[in-house]
N, C-alpha and C positions, 0 to 999 in steps of 0.2 A: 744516208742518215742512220739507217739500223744498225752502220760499223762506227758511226759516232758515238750512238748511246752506248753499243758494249763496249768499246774504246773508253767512256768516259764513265760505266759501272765499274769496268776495271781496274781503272785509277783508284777510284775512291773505296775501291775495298783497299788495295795496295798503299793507301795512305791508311787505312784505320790499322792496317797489318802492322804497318813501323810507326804508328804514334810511340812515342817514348810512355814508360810510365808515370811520368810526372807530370802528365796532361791527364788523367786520372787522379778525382779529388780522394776519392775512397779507394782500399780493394774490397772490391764487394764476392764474398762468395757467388758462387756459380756451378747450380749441383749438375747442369752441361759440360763442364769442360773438366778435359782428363788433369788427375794430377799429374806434379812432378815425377811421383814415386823417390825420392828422395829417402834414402836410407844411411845412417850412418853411425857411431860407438857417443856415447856419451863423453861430457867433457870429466876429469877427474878433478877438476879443479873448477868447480861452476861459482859463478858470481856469489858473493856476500860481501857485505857492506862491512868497509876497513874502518871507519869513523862510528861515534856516535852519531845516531840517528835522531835528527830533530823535527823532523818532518817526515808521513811518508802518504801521498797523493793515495792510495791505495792498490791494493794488488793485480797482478794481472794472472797469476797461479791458479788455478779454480780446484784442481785435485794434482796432487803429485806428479810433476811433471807436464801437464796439461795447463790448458788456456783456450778452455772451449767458447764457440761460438753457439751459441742457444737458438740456432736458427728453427727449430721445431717447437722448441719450450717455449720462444718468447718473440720469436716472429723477427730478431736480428737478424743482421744477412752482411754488417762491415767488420772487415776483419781487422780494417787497421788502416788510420788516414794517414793519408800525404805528408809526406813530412823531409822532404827531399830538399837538405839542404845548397846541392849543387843549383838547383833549379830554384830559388829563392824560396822554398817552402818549411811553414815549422809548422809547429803546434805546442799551445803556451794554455796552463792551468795555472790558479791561482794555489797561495797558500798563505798561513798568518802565523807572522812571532808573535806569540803571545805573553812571553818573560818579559817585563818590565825593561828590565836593563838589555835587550838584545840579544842576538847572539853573534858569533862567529864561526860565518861560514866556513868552511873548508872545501867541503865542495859538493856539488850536485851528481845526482847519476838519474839520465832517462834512458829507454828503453823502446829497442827499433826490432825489425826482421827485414828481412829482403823473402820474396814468395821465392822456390823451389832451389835454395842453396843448402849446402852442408851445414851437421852442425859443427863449425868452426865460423867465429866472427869475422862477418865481412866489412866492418865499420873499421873508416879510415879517417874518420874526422867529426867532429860535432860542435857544430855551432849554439850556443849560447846567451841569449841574455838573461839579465832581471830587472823585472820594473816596480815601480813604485805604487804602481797602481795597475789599473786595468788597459792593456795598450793599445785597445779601442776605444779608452775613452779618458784619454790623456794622460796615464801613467808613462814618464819619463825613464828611460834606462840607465840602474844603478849599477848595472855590472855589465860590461859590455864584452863576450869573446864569441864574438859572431864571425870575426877571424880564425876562429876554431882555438880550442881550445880540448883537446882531448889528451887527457892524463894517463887512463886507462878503460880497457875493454876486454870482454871476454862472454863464454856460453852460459846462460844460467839453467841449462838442461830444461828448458820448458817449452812447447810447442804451440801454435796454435792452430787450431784446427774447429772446423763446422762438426756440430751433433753428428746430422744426417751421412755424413764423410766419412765418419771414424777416423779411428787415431789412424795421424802419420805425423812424418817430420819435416813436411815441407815447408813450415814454417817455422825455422827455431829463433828464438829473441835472446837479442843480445844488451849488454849494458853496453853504454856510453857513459862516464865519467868526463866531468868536466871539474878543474881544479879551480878555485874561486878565488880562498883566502881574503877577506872581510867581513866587514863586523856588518851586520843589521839592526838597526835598531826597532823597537816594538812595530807593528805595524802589519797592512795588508800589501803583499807582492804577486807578481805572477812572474812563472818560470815558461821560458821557450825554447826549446828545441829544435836545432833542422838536423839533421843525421845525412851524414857522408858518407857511401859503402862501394863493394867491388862488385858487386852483385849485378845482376841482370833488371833485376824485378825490385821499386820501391828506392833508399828504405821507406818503410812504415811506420805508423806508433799503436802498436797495441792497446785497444781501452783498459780499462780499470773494467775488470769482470768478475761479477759476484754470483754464484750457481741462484738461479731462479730471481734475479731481483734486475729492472731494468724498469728506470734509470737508475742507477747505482746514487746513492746522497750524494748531494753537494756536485752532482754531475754543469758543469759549466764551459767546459775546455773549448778553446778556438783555433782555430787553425790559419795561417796565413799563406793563401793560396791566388794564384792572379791578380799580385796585387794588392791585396784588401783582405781583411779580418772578415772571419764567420764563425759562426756555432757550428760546433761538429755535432752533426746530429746521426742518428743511425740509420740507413740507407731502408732498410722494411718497417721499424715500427716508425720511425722517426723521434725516436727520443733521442735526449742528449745526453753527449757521452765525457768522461772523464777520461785523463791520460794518466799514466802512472809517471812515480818519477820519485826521488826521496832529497832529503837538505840533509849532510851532516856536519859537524862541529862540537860545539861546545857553547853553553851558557856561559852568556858574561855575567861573572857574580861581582858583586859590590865590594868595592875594594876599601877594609877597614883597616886603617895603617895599628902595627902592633907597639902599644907600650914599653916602650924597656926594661925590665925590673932590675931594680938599682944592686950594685952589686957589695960588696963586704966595704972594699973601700967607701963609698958611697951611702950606706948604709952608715961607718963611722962620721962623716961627716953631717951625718943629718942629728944622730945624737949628740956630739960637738957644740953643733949648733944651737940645739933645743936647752942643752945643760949652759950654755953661755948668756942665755935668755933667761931661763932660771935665776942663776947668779943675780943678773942685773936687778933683773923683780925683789929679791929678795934683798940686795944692798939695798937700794931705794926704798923697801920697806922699813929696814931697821932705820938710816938715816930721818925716815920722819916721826918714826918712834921716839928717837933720841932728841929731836927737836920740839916736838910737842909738851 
């Protein structure tokens, strides 16, 4: 009996040991366990956004190059939820056209990490939708490339990492670009994400992180995890958190067809016309003069 139970503690550490990461809703820091130590040279060419910008969910940067966890300052402790598109996982924030006439999309970009990889992007694909509403609560999908849809990707040299930790770069976030191409009209939508990477660990979606402020406004973000819709909330204070992510394109403006203006030809012919008009006013005048 006593070589069943260690037989059967055994297993069940050696199952928690190979859980995949995507049986993990959160990764939650853990000021236990050793870093990667992951060290590597910056990218020379870091993420900026190729479009205009019509939306942007808000930052994940907090100081130059960073993307602190405020695990001391503010009682946080998730670095970044689930968001593992192989394993059917996203996370979807909302956003609002608010120009009258729409706009068009061109395309989205969110933003993943994988825990203890280089900085070099590990994302090989990112799945996509948009809804029309809230897809908890019956927003229908208006853009669909949940069959992946990745344009482009790359390092945006910023790391994330816990206060209490100190900097490192075990965590570098990368963009995801997803190419869209359509128009939007005015309205409320939400954007979703699953991220597809080479990495060992995740991908992740880094919050919207603002130095000293938690929950960040308009924080709402859900995540789709087993299944079913939830509030992404933060693993120690419990507040809810926001994901980054940006819309670019272009304002559809109002299309006012232009005037012609008449040209020389055109122009003679309108005096032609008006001197021919004349004339006739002016026969008919004298004719009832001479008859009177």
């Amino acid at each position: 009996m006593r070589h069943f139970r260690f037989l059967l503690a055994a297993l069940l550490l050696l199952t928690l040991a190979v859980t995949p990461a995507s049986a993990q809703i959160r990764d939650e820091y853990d000021p236990g366990a050793a870093t990667g130590g992951v060290t590597g040279t910056l990218s020379s060419q870091p993420w900026q956004p190729s479009e205009a910008v019509l939306y942007d969910n808000g930052p994940f940067e907090t100081t130059a190059g960073e993307s602190l966890l405020e695990n001391v300052t503010l009682g946080l402790t998730t670095l970044g939820a689930a968001a593992q598109g192989a394993s059917g996982n996203a996370v979807a924030d909302d956003f609002t056209v608010g120009d009258a006439n729409g706009w068009a999309v061109t395309q989205v970009t969110g933003f993943t990490y994988q825990s203890f990889s280089p900085n070099v992007s590990t994302v090989t694909e990112v799945n996509v939708r948009i809804y029309d509403g809230d897809p908890n609560a019956g927003g229908t999908v208006v853009f669909d490339g949940s069959g992946g849809c990745l344009s482009a990707t790359t390092e945006t040299n910023v790391f994330r990492y816990a206060e209490s930790a100190g900097f490192n770069m075990d965590r570098a976030i990368f963009s995801a670009t997803c190419a869209v191409g359509m128009d939007l009209p005015a309205g409320g939508y939400w954007a979703e994400f699953g991220f597809v990477g080479s990495g060992a660990s995740g991908p992740w979606a880094p919050p919207v992180t603002i130095l000293g402020t938690s929950p960040v406004p308009g924080a709402n973000a859900q995540q789709f995890f087993g299944g079913a819709w939830q509030n992404i909330v933060d693993g120690g204070n419990g507040d809810a958190l926001a994901v980054p992510f940006i819309v670019e394109g272009d304002v559809i403006s109002v299309f006012v067809p232009v005037q012609p203006i008449p040209t020389l030809g055109q122009w003679g012919m309108i005096v032609f016309t008006l001197l021919l008009i004349a004339l006739g006013i002016f026969t008919l005048s004298r004719r009832r003069q001479q008859t009177a």
